[in-house]
N, C-alpha and C positions, 0 to 999 in steps of 0.2 A: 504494500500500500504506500504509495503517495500522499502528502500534503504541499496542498495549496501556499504558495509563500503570500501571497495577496492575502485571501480571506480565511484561510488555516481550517478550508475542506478537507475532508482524506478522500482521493481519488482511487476508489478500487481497480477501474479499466481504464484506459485511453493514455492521452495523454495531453489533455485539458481539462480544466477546472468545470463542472457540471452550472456552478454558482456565478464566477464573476470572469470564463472564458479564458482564463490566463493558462498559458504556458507553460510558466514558473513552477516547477512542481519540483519536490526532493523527497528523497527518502528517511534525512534527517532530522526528524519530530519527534515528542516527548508528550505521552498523555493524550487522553482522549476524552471527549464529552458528545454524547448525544443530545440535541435539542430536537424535541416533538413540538413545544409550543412558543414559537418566538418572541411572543409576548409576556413570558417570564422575566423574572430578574435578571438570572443568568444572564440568557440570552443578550437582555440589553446591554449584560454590563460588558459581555464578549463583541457586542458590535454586531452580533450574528442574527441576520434577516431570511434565511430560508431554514427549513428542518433540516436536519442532517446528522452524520459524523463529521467532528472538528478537532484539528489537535490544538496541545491547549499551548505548546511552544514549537515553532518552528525554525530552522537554525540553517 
């Protein structure tokens, strides 16, 4: 798995970001979170605007 350096998606296939179309993807990230409901805390407090897997450090 991949992550997103842009908005810290984990990209299981391809080799684009499903969320914000980027490129930039690597293999070195740390942690993970699932968000179901973007309207959470979390979510807001991560920035993160679609459901998904997200890692929570991207390096």
């Amino acid at each position: 798995m991949k992550a997103c350096r842009e908005c810290k998606r984990i990209v299981e296939e391809g080799d684009e970001c499903v969320v914000c179309g980027s490129k930039d993807l690597t293999r070195n990230w740390k942690g993970i979170v699932i968000i179901w409901d973007v309207e959470s805390e979390i979510a807001k407090k991560l920035g993160i605007t679609a459901p998904g897997k997200y890692a929570l450090q991207v390096f």
